[in-house]
PDB file of N, CA, C and O in Angstrom:
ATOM      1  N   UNK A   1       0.847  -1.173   0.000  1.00  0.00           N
ATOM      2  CA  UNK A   1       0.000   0.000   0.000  1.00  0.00           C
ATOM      3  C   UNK A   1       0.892   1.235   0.000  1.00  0.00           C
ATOM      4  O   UNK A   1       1.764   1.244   0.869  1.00  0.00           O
ATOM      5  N   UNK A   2       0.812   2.493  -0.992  1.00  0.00           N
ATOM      6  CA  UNK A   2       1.572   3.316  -1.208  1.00  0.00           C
ATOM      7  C   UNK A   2       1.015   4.048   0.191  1.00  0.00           C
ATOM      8  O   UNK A   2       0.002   3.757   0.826  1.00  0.00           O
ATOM      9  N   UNK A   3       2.152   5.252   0.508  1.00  0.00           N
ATOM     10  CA  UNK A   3       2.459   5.648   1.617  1.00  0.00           C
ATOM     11  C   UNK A   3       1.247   6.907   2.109  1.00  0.00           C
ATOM     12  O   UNK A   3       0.912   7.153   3.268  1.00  0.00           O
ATOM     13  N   UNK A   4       0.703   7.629   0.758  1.00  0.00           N
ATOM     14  CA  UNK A   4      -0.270   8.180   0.851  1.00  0.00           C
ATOM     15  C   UNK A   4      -1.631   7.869   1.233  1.00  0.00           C
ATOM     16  O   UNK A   4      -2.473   8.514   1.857  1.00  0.00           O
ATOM     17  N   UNK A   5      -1.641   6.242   0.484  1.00  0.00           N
ATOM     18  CA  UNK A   5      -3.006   5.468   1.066  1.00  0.00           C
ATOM     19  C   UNK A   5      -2.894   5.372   2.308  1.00  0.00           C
ATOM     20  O   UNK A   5      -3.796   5.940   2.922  1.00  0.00           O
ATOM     21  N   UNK A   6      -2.131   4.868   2.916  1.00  0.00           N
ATOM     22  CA  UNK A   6      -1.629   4.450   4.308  1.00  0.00           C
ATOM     23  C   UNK A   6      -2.084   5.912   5.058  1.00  0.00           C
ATOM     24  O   UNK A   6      -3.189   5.920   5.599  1.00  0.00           O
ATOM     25  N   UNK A   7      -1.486   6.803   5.089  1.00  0.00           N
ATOM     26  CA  UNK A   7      -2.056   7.859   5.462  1.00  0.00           C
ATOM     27  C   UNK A   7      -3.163   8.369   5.491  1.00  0.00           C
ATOM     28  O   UNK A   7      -3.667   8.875   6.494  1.00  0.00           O
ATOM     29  N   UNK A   8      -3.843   8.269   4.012  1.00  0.00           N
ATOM     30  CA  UNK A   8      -5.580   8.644   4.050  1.00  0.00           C
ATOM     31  C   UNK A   8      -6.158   7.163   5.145  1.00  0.00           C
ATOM     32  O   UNK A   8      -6.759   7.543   6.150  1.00  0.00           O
ATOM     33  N   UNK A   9      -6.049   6.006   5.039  1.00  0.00           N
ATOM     34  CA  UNK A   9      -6.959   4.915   5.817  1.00  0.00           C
ATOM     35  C   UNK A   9      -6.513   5.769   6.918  1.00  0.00           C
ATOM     36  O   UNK A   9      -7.314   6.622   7.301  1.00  0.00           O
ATOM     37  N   UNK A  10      -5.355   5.688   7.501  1.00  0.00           N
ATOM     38  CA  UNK A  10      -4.989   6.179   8.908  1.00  0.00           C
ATOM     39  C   UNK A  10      -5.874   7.259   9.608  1.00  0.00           C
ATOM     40  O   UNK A  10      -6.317   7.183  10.754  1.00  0.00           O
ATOM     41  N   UNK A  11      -6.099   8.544   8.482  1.00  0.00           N
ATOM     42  CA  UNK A  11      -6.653   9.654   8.987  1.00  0.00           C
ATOM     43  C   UNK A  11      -8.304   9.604   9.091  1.00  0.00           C
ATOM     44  O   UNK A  11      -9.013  10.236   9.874  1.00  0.00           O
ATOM     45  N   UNK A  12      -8.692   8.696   8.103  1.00  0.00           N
ATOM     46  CA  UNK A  12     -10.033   7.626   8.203  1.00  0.00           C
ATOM     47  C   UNK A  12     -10.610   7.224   9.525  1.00  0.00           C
ATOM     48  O   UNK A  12     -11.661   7.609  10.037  1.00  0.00           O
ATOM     49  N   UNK A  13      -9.713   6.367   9.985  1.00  0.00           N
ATOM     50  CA  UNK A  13      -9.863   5.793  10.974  1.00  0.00           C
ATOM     51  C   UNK A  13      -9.889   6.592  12.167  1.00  0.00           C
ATOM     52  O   UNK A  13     -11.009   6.577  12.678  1.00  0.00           O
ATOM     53  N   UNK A  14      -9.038   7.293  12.796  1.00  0.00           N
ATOM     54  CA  UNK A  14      -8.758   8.579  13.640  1.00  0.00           C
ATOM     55  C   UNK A  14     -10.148   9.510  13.456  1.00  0.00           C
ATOM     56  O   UNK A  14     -10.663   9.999  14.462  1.00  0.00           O
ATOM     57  N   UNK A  15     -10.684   9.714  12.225  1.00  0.00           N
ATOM     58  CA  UNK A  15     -11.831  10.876  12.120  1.00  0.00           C
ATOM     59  C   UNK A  15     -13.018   9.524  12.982  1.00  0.00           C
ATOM     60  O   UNK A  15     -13.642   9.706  14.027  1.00  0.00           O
ATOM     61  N   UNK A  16     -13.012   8.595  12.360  1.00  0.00           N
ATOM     62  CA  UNK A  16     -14.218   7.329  12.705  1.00  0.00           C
ATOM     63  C   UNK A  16     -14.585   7.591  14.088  1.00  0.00           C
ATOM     64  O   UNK A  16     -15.678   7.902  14.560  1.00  0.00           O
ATOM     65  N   UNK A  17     -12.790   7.294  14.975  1.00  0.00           N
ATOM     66  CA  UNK A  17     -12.742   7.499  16.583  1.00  0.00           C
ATOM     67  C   UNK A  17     -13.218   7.868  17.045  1.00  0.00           C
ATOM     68  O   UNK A  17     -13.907   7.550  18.015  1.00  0.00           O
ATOM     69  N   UNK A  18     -12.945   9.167  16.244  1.00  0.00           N
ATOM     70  CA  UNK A  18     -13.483  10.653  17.072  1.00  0.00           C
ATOM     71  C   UNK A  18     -14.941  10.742  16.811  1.00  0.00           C
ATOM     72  O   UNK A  18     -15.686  10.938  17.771  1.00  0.00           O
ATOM     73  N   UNK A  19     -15.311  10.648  15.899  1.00  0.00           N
ATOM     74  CA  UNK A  19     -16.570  10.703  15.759  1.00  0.00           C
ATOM     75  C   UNK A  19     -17.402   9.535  16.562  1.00  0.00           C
ATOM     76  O   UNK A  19     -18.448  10.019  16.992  1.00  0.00           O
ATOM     77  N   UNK A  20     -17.254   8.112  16.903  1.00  0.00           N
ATOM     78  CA  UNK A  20     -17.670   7.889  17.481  1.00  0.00           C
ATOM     79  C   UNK A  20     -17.553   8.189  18.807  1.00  0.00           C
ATOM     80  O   UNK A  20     -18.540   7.869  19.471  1.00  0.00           O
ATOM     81  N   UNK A  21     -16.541   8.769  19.477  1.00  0.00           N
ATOM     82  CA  UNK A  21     -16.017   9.569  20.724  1.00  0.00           C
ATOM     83  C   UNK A  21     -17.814  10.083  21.160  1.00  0.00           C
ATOM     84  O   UNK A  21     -18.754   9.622  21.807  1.00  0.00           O
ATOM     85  N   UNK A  22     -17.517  11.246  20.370  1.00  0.00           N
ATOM     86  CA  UNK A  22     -18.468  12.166  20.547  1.00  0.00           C
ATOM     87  C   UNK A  22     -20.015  11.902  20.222  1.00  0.00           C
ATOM     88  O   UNK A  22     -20.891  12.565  20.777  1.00  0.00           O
ATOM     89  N   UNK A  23     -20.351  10.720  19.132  1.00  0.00           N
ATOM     90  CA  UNK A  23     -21.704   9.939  19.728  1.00  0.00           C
ATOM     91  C   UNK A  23     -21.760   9.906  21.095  1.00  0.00           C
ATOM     92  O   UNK A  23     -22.249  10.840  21.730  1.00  0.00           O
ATOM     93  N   UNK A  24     -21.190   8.660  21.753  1.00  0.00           N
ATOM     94  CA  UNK A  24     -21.222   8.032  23.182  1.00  0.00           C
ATOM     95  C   UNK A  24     -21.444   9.376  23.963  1.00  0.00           C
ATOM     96  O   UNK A  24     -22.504   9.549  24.564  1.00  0.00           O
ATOM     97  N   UNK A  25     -20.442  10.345  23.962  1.00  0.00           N
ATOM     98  CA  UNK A  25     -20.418  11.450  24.634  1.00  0.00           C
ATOM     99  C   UNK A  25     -22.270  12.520  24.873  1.00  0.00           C
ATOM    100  O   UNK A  25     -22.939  12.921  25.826  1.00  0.00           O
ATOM    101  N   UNK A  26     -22.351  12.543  23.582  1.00  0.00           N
ATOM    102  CA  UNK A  26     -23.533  13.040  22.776  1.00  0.00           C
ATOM    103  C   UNK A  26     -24.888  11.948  23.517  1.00  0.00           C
ATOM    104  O   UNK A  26     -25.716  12.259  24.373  1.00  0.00           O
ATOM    105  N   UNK A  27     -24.787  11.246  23.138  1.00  0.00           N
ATOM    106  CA  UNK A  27     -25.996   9.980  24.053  1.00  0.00           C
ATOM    107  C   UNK A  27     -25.953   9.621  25.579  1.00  0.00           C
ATOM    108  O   UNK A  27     -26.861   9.054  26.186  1.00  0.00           O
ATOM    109  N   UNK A  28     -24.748  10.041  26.111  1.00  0.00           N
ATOM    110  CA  UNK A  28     -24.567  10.032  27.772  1.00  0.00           C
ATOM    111  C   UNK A  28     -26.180  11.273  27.967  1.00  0.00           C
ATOM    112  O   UNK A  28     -27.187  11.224  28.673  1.00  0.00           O
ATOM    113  N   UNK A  29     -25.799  12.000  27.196  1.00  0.00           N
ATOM    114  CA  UNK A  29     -26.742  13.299  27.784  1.00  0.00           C
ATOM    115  C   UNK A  29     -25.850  14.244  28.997  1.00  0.00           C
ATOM    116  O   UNK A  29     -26.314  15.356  29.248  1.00  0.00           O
ATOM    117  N   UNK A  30     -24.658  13.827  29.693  1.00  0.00           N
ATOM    118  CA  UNK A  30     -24.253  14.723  30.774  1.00  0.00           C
ATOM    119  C   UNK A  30     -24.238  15.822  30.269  1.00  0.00           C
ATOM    120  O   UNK A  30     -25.014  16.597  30.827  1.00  0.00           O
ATOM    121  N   UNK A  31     -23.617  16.290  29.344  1.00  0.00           N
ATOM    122  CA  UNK A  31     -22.956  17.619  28.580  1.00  0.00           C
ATOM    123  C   UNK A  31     -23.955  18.677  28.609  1.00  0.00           C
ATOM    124  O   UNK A  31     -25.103  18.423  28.244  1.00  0.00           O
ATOM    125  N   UNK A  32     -23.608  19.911  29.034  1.00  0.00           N
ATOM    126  CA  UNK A  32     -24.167  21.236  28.666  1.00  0.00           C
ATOM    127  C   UNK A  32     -24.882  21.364  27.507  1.00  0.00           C
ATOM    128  O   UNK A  32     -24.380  20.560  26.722  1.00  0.00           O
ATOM    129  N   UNK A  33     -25.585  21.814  27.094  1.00  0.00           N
ATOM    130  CA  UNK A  33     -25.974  22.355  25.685  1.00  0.00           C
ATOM    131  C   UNK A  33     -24.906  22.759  24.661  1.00  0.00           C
ATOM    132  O   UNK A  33     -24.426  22.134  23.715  1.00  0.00           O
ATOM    133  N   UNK A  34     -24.672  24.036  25.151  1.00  0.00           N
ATOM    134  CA  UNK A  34     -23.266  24.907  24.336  1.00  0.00           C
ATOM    135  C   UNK A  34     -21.999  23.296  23.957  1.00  0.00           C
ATOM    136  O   UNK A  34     -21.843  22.810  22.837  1.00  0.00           O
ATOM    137  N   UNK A  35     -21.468  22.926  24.939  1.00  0.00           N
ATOM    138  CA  UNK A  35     -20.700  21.464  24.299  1.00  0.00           C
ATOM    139  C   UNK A  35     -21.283  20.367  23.401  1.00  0.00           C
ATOM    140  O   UNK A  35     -20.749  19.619  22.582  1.00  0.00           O
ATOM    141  N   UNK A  36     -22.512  20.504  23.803  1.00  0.00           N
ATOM    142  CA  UNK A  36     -23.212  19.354  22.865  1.00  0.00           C
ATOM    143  C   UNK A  36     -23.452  19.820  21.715  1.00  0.00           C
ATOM    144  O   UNK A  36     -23.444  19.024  20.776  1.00  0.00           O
ATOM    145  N   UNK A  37     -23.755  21.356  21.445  1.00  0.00           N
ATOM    146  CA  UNK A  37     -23.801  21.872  19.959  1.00  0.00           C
ATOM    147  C   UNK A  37     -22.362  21.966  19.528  1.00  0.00           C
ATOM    148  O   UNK A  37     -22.415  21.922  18.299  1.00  0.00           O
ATOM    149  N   UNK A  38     -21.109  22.072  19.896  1.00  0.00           N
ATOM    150  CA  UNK A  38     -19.915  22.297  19.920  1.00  0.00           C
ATOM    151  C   UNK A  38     -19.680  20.790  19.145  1.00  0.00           C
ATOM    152  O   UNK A  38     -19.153  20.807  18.032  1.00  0.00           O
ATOM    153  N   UNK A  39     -19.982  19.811  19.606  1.00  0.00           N
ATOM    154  CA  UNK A  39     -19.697  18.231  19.710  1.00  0.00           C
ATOM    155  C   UNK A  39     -20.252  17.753  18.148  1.00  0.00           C
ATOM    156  O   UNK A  39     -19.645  17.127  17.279  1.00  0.00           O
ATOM    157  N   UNK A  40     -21.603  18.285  18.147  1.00  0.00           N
ATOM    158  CA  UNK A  40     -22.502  18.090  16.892  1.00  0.00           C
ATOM    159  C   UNK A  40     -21.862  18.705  15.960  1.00  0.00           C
ATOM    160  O   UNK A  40     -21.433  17.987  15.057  1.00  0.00           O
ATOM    161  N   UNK A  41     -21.630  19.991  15.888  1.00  0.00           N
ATOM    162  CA  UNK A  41     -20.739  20.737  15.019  1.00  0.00           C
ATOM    163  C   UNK A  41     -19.449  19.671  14.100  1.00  0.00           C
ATOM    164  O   UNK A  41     -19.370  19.346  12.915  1.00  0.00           O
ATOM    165  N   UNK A  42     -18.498  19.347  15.414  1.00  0.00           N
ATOM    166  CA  UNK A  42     -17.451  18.411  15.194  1.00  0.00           C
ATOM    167  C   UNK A  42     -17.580  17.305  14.359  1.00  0.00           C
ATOM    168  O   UNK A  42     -17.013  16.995  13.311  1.00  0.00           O
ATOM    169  N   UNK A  43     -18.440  16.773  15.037  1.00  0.00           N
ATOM    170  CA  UNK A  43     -19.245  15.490  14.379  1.00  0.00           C
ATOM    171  C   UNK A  43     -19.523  15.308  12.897  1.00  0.00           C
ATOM    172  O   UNK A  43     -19.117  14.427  12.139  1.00  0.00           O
ATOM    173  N   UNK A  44     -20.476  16.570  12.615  1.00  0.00           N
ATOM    174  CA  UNK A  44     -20.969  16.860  11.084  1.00  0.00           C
ATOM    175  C   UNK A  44     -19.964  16.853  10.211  1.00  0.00           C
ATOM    176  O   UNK A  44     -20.113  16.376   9.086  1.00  0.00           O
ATOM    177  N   UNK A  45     -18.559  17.502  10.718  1.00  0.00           N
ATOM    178  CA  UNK A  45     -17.301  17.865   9.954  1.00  0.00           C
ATOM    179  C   UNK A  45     -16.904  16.139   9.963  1.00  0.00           C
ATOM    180  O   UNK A  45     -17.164  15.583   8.896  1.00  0.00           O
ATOM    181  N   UNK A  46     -16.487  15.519  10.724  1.00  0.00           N
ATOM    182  CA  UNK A  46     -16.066  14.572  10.864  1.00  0.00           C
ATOM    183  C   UNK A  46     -16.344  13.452   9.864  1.00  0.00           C
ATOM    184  O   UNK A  46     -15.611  12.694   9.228  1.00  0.00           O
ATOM    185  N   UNK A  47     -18.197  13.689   9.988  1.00  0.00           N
ATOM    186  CA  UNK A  47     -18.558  12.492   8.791  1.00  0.00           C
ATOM    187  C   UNK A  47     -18.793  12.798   7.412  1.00  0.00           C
ATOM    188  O   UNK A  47     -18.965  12.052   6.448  1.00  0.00           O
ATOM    189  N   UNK A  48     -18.767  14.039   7.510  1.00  0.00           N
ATOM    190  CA  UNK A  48     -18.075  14.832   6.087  1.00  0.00           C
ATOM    191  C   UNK A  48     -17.051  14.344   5.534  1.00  0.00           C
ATOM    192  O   UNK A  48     -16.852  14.073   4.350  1.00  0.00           O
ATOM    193  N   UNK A  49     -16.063  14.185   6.901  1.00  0.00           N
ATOM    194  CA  UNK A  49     -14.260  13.845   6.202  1.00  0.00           C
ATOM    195  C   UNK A  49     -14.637  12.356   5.719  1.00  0.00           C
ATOM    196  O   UNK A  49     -14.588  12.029   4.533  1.00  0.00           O
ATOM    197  N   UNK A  50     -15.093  11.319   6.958  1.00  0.00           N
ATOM    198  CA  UNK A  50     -15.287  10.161   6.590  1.00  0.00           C
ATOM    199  C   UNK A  50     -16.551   9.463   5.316  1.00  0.00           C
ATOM    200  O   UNK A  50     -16.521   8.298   4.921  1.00  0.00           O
ATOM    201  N   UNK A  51     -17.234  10.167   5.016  1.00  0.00           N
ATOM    202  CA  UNK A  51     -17.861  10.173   3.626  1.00  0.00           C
ATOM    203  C   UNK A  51     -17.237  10.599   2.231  1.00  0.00           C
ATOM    204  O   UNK A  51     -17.643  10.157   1.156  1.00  0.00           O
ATOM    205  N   UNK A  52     -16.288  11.432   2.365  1.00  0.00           N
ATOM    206  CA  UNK A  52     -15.358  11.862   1.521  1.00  0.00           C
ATOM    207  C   UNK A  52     -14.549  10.893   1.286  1.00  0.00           C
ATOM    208  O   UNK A  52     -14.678  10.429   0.153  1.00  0.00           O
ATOM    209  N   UNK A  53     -13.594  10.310   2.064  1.00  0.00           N
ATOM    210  CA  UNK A  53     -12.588   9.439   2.161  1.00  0.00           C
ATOM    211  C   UNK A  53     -13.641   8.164   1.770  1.00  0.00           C
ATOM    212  O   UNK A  53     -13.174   7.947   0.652  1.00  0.00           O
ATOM    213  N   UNK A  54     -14.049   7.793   1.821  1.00  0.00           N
ATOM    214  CA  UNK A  54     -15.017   6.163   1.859  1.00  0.00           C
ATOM    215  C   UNK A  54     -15.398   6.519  -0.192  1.00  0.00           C
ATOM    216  O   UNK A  54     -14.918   5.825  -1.089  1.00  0.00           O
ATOM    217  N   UNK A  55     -16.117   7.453  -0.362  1.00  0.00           N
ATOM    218  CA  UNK A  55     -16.213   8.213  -1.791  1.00  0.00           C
ATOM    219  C   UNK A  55     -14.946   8.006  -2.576  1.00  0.00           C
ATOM    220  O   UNK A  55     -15.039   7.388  -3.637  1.00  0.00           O
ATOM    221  N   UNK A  56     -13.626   8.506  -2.130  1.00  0.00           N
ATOM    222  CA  UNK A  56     -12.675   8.805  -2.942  1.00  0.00           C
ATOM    223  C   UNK A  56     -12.017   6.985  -2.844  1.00  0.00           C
ATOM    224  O   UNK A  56     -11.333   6.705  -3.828  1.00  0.00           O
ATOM    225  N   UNK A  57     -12.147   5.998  -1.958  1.00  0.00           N
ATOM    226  CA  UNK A  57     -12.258   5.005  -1.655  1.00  0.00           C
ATOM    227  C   UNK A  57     -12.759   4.038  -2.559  1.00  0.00           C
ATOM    228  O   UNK A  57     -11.997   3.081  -2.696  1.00  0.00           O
ATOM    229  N   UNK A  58     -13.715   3.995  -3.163  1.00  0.00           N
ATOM    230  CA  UNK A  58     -14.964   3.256  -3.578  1.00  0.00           C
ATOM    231  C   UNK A  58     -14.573   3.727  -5.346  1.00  0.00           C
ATOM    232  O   UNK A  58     -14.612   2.826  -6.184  1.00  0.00           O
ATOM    233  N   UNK A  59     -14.256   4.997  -5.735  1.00  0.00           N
ATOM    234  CA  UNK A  59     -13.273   5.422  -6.534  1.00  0.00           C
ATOM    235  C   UNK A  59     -12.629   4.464  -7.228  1.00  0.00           C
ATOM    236  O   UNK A  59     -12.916   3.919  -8.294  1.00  0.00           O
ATOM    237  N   UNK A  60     -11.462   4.289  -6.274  1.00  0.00           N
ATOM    238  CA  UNK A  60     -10.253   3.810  -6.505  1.00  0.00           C
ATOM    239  C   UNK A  60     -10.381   1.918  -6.805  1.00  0.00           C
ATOM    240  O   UNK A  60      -9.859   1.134  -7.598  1.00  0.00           O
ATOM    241  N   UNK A  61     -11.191   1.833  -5.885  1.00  0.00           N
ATOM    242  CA  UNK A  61     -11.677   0.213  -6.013  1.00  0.00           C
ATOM    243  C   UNK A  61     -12.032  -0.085  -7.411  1.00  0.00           C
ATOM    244  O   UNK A  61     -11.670  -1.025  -8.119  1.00  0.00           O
ATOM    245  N   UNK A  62     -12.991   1.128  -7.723  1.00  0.00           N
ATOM    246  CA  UNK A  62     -13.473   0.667  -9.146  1.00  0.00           C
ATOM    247  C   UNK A  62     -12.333   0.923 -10.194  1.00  0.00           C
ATOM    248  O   UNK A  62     -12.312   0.139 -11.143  1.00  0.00           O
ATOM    249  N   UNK A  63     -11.358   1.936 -10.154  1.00  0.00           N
ATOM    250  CA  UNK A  63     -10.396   2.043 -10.903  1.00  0.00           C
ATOM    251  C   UNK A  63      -9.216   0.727 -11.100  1.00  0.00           C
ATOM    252  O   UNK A  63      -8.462   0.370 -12.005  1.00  0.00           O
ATOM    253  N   UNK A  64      -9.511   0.297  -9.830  1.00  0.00           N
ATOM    254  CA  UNK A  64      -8.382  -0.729  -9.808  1.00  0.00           C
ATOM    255  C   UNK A  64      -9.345  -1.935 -10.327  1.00  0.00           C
ATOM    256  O   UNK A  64      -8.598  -2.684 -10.957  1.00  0.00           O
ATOM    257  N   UNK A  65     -10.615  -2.438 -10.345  1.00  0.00           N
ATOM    258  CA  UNK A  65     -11.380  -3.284 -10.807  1.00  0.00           C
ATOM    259  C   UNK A  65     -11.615  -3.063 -12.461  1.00  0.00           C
ATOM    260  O   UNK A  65     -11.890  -4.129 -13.011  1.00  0.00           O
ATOM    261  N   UNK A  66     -11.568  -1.971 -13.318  1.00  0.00           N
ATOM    262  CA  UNK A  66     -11.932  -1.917 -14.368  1.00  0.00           C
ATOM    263  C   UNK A  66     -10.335  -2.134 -15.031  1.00  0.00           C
ATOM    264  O   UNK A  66     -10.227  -2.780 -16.073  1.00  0.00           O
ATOM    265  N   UNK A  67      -9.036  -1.516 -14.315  1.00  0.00           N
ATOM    266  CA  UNK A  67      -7.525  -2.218 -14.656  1.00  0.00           C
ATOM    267  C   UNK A  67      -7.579  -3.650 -14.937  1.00  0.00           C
ATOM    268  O   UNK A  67      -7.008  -4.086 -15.937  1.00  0.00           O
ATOM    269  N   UNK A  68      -8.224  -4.427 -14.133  1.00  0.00           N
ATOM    270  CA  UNK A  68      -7.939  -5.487 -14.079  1.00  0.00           C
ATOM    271  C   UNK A  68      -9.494  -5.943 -15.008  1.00  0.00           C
ATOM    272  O   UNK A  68      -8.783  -6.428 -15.888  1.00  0.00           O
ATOM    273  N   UNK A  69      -9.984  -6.028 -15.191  1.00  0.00           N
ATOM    274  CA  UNK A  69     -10.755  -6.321 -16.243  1.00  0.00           C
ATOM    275  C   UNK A  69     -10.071  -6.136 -17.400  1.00  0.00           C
ATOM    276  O   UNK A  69      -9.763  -7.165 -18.002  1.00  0.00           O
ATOM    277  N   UNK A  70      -9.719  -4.988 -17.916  1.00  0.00           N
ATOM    278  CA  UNK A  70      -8.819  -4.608 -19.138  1.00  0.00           C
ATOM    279  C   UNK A  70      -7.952  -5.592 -19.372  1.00  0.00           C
ATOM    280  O   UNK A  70      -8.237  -6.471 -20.186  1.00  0.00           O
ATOM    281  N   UNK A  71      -6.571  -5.591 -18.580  1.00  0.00           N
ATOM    282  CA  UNK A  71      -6.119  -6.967 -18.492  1.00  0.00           C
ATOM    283  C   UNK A  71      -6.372  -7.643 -18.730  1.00  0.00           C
ATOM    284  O   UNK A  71      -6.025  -7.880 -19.887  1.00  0.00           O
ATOM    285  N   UNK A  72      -7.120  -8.625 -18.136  1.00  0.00           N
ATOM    286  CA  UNK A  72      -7.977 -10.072 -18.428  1.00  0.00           C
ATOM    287  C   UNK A  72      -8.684 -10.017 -19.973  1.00  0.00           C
ATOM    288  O   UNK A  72      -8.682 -11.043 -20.653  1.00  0.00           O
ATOM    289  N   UNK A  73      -9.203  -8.940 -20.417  1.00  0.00           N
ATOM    290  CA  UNK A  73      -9.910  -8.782 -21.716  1.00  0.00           C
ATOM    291  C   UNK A  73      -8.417  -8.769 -22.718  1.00  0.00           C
ATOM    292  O   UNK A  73      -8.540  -9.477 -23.718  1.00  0.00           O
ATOM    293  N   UNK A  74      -7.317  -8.207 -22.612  1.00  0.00           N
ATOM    294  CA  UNK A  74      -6.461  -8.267 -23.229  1.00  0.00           C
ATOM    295  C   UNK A  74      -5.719  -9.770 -23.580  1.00  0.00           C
ATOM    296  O   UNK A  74      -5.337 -10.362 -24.590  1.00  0.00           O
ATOM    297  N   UNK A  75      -5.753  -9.968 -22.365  1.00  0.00           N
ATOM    298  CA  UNK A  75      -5.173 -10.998 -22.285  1.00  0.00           C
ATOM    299  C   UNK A  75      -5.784 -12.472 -22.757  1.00  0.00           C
ATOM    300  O   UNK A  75      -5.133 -13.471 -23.063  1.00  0.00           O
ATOM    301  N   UNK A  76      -7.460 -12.283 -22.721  1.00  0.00           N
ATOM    302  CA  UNK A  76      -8.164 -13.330 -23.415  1.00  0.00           C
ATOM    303  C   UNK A  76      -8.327 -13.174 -25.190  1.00  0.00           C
ATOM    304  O   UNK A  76      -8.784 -14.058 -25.915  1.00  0.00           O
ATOM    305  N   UNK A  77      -7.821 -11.805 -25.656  1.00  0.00           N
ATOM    306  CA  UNK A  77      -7.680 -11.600 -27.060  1.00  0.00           C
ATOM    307  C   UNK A  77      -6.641 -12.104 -27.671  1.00  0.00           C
ATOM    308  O   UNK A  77      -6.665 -12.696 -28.750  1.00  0.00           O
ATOM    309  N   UNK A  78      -5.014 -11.721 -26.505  1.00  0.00           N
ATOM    310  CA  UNK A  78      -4.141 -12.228 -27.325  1.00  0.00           C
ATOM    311  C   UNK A  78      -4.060 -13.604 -27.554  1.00  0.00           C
ATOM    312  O   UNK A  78      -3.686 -14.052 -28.638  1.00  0.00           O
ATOM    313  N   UNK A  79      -4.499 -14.548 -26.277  1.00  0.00           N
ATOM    314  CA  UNK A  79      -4.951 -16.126 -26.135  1.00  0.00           C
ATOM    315  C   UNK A  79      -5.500 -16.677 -27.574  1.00  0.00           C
ATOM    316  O   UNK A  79      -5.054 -17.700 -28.094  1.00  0.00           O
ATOM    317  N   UNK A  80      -6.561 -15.839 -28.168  1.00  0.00           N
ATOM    318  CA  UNK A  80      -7.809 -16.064 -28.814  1.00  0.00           C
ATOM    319  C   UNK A  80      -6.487 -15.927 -30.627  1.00  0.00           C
ATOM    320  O   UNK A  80      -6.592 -16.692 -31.585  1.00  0.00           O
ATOM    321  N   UNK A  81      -5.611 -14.951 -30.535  1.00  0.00           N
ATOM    322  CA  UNK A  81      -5.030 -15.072 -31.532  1.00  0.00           C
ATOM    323  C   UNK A  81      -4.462 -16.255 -32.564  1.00  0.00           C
ATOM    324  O   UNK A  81      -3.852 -15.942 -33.586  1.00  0.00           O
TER     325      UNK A  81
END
């Protein structure tokens, strides 16, 4: 896995955390108002990042799935020669 992927899953995962952090936090109910809109705020950004990343994700899957189709189609033509 190139070093950039590694980095986007990484920062993926870390946003996931946090965002589930602040569910649990968010469903305790202890929190003030002002923190809990603070929290929600966070949150929204969060599954923003992680909908983005999962998007640019799902992307790449298909890019790397239609490579390899190509391939295989190539490769069953030159066979067929």
């Amino acid at each position: 896995m190139a070093k950039s992927t590694r980095s986007r899953v990484g920062e993926f995962e870390k946003s996931l955390k946090e965002l589930e952090t602040i569910v649990e936090k968010m469903e305790a109910g202890d929190q003030p108002l002002e923190t809990s809109l603070k929290d929600f705020e966070r949150g929204m950004e969060l599954a923003r990042q992680c909908r983005d990343s999962l998007q640019k994700a799902e992307l790449r899957v298909q890019e790397l799935l239609e490579k390899a189709d190509d391939a295989h189609d190539k490769s069953s033509e030159d066979e067929g020669s």
